[in-house]
C-alpha positions in Angstrom: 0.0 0.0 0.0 2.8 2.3 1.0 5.0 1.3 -2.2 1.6 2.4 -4.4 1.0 5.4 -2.5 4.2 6.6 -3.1 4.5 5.8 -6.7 0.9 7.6 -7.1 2.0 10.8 -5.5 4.9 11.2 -7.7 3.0 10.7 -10.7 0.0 13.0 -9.8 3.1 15.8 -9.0 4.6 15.4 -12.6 0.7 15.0 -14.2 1.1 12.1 -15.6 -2.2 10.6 -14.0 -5.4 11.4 -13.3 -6.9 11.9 -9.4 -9.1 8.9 -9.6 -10.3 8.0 -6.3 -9.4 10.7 -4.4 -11.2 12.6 -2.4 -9.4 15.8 -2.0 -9.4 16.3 -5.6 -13.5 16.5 -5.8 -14.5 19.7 -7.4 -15.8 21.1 -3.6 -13.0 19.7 -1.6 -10.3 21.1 -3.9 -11.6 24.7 -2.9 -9.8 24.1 0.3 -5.9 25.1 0.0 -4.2 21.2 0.3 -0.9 20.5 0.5 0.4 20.2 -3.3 1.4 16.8 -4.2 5.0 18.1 -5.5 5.5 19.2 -1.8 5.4 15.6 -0.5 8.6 13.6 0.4 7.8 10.6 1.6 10.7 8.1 4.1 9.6 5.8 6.9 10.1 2.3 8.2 9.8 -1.0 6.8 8.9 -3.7 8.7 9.6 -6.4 5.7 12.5 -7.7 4.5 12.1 -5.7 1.5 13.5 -2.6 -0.1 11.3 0.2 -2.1 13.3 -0.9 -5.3 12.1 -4.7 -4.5 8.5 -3.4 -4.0 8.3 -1.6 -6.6 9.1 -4.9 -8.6 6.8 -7.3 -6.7 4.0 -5.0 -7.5 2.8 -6.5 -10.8 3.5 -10.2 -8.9 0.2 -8.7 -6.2 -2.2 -8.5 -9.4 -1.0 -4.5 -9.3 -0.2 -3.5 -13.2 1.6 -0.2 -13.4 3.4 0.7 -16.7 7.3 0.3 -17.1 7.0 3.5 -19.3 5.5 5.7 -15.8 8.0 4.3 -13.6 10.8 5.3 -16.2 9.1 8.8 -16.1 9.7 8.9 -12.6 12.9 8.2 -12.5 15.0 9.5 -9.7 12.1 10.6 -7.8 11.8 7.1 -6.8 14.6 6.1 -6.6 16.0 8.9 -4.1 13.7 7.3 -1.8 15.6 4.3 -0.9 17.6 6.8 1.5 14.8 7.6 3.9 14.0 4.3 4.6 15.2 2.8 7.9 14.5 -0.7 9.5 11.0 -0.8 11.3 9.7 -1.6 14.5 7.4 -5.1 14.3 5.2 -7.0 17.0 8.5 -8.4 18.4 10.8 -5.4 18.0 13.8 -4.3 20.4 16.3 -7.6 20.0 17.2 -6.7 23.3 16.7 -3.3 22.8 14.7 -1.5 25.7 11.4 0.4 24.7 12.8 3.6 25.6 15.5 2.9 23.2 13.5 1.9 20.6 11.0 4.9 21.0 14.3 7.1 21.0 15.3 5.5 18.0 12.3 6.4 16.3 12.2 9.6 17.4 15.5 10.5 16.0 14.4 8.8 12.6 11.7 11.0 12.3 13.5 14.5 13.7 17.0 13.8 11.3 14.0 13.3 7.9 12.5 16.5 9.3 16.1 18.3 9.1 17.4 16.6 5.8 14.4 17.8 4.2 14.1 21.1 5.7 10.1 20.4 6.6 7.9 22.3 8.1 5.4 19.4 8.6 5.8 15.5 9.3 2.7 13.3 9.4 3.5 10.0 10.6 0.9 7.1 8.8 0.5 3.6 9.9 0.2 1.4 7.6 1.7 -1.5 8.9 0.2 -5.1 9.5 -3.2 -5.9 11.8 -1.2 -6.5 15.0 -3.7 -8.2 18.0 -5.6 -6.1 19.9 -4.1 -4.2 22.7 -4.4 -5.4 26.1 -6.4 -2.9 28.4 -4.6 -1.4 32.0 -3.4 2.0 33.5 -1.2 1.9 30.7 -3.7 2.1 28.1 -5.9 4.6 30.5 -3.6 7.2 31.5 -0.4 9.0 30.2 1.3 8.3 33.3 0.5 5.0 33.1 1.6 4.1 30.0 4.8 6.1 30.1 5.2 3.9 33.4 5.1 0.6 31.4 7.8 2.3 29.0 10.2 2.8 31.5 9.6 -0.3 33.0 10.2 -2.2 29.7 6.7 -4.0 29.8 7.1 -5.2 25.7 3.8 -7.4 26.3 1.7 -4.3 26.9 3.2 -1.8 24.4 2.7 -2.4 20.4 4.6 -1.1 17.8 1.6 1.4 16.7 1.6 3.2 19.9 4.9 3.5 20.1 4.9 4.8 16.5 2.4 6.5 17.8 3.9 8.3 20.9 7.1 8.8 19.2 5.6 10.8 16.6 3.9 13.0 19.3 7.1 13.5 21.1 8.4 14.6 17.6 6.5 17.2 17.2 4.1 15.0 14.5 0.9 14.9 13.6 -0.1 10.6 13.8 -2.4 8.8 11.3 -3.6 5.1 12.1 -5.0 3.4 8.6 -4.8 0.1 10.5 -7.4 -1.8 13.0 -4.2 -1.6 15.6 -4.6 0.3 18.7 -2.2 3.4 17.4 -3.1 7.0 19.0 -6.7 5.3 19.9 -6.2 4.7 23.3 -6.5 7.0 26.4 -3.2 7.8 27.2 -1.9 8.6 23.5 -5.1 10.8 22.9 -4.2 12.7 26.7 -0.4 13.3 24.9 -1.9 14.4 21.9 -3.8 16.8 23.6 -1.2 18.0 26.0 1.1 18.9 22.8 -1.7 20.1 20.6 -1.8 17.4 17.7 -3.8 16.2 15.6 -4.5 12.4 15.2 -6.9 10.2 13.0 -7.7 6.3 12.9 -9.1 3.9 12.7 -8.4 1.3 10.0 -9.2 2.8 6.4 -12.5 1.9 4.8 -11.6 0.6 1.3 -14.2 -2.3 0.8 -16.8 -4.5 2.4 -17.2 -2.3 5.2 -17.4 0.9 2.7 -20.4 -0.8 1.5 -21.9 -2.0 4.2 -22.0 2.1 5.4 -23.4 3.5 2.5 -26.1 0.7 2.1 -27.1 -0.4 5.9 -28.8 3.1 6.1 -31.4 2.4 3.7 -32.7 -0.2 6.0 -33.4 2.3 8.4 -34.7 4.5 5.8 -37.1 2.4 4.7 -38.4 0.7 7.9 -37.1 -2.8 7.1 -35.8 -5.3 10.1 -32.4 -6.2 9.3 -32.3 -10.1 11.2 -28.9 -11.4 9.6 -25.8 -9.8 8.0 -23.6 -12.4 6.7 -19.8 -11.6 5.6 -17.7 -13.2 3.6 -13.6 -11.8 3.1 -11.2 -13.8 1.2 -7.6 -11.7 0.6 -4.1 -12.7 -0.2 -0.9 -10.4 0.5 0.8 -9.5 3.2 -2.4 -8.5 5.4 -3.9 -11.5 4.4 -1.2 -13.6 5.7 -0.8 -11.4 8.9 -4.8 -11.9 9.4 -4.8 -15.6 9.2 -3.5 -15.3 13.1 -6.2 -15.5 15.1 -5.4 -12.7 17.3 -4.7 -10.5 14.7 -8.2 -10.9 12.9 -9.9 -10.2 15.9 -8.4 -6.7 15.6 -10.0 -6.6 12.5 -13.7 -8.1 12.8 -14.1 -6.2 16.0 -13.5 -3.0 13.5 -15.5 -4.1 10.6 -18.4 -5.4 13.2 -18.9 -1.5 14.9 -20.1 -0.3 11.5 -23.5 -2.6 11.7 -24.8 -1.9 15.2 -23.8 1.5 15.0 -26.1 2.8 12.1 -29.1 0.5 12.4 -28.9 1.3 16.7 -29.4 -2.7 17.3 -27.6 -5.5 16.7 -29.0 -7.9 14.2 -27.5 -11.8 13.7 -24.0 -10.9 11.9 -20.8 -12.4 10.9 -17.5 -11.4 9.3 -15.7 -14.3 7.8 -11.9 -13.4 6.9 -9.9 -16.1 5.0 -6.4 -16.0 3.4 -6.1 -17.5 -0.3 -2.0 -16.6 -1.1 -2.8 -16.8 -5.1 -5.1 -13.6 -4.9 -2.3 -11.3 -4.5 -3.4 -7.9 -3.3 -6.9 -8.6 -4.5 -9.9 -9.1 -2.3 -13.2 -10.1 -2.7 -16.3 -9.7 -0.1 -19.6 -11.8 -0.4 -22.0 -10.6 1.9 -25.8 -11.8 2.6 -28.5 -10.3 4.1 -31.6 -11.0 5.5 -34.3 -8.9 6.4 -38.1 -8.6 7.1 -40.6 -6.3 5.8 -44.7 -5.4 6.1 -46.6 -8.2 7.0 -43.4 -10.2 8.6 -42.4 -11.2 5.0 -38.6 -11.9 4.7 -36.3 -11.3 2.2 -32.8 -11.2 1.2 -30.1 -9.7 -0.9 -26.5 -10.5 -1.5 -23.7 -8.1 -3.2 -20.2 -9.2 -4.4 -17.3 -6.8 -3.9 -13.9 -7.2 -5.8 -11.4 -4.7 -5.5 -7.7 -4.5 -5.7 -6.6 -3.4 -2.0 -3.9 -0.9 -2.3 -5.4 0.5 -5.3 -8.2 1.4 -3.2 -6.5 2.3 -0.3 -3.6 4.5 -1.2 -5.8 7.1 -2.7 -7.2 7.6 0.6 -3.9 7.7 2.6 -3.2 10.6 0.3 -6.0 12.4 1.2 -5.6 11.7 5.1 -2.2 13.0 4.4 -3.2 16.4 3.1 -6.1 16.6 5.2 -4.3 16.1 8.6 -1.4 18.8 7.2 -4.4 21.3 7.0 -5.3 20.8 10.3 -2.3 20.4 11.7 -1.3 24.1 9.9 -5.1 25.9 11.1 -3.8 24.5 14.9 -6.5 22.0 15.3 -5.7 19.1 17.8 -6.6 16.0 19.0 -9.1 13.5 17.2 -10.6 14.7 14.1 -13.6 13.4 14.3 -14.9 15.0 10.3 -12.0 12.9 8.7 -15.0 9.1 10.0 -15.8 9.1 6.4 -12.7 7.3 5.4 -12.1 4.5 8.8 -13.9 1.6 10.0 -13.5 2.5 13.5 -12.7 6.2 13.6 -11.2 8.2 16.8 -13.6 10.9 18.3 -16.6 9.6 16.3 -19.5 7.5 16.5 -21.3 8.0 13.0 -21.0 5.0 10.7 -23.4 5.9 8.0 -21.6 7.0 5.0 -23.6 9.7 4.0 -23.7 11.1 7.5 -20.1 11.3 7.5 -20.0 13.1 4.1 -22.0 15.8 5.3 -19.9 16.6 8.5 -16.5 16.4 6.5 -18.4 18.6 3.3 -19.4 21.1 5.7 -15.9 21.0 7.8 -14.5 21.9 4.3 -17.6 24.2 3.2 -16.2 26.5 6.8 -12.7 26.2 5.7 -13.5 27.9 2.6 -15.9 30.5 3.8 -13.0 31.8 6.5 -10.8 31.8 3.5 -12.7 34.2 1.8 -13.9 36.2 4.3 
């Protein structure tokens, strides 16, 4: 997902595609002044063993067909990135190392990228693996508390996405979360954020079945029907696909993609999410989901849609646009959770809406204001 964000914001700078599937470039959301794509340099960590040159090539392996002849065209722009790429933190990180050493570590990554390129603005972005979810104490409740568990080396308690996530606070960086992980979501991260005036968004992007599922749950509501069952279906191959075939991991994820249900029809009807990993799919995904509902007269019925997308394709767009958006916000001095950026997670930070349209309308009027203090 990274590798094609990347690639996609170097071509958009240079013109040579179009903005499909981005939201920041819709007629009323470009009225707002975003970061330009040419201003974006992009480094981080990888987690893989796996340079950007290597993922660049592996791409058309994951089902992903990107021209030879674009890539040529963006020449040293992608290959320069190689540079700003440093070894990652994973779910079993230090070798040794102690937490605050690694959170050190991290925070001198992202302070010496900040000085090489001269930036005014860092946004850190998650985009790592599904890790388990995080296991609830004083260290997830309070700043103290989980600052506590960092000194005391407690690696059981702490995963890599908060301490992505408070070393980009303590850097001076605005944190997004496009995973299910537990990131800047929990108590203590959002009490830092605060404390240091940050914005932060999360959680886990909403590319697919679960996009779906929020634009077309409402209508049930609309239109008086009882939804009894929702029935989910998720087969996925890549490197998310392998991580989610753990157990714990996918219980990070169906706990995300299950909020979306409950929340906008305000019970909770029969459901399941099924999440299965088939290696010869690549990056592609497909969702099968069924659902059964009653009408007048206590007549039931059903329907059944089929979703088949390619998943960075449809994800890397909106990382771009989280990108930009979270740089405005961070620039106007907005902090804490951004609760109009819901339209694009699962499980978003500072937000209960699910329905799709519902979210549109706060983020559309969120940018409708920004434009109107512009001009005034």
């Amino acid at each position: 997902m990274a590798t094609t964000a990347i690639i996609g914001a170097k071509a958009l700078a240079k013109g040579l595609i179009t903005p499909t599937g981005l939201v920041t470039e819709l007629p009323e959301i470009k009225r707002v002044e975003l970061v330009s794509f040419k201003n974006l340099i992009f480094g981080g960590h990888e987690t893989r063993r796996s340079s950007f040159k290597q993922s660049v090539g592996q791409l058309e392996d994951t089902g992903i067909n990107i021209k030879p002849q674009l890539l040529s065209k963006l020449g040293n722009g992608i290959k320069g990135i190689e540079r700003d790429i440093k070894i990652g933190v994973t779910s079993n990180p230090t070798r040794g190392k102690s937490l605050q050493k690694t959170v050190q570590r991290l925070i001198k990554d992202i302070t010496h990228f900040r000085k090489r390129h001269s930036l005014k603005n860092v946004i850190v972005v998650n985009l790592a693996s599904t890790e388990p979810p995080v296991k609830e104490g004083s260290h997830t409740r309070t700043l103290t508390g989980f600052e506590s568990a960092l000194s005391k080396n407690k690696k059981d308690l702490l995963p890599p996405s908060c301490l992505y996530a408070y070393a980009a606070f303590k850097s001076g960086c605005p944190y997004i979360n496009f995973t299910p992980s537990a990131g800047s979501s929990i108590p203590a991260l959002r009490e830092l954020a605060r404390q240091l005036h940050l914005p932060h968004t999360g959680n886990d992007g909403k590319t697919g079945e679960t996009l779906v599922k929020s634009a077309l749950a409402p209508m049930f509501n609309y239109r008086a029907l009882n939804v009894l069952s929702w029935q989910g279906y998720n087969i996925l191959g890549n490197s998310d696909g392998r991580v989610l075939n753990n157990p714990k991991a996918r219980e990070s994820k169906v706990q995300s993609k299950n909020t979306t249900l409950t929340n906008i029809l305000g019970y909770k009807p029969h459901s399941y999410v099924g999440i299965d990993y088939v290696p010869s799919l690549g990056d592609w995904k497909t969702a099968w989901d069924f659902i059964h509902f009653e009408g007048f007269l206590n007549t039931r019925m059903s329907m059944q849609f089929t979703w088949q997308g390619c998943d960075s394709i449809l994800a890397a767009p909106l990382v771009l646009d989280l990108i930009r958006l979270v740089e405005l916000s961070h620039r106007r001095g907005e902090s804490g959770e951004l609760p109009h950026l819901a339209l694009f997670f699962k499980q978003p930070i500072g937000s209960n809406i699910s329905d799709l349209h519902h979210q549109w309308l706060i983020f559309s009027k969120y940018i409708l204001e920004k434009v109107s203090r512009k001009c005034s």
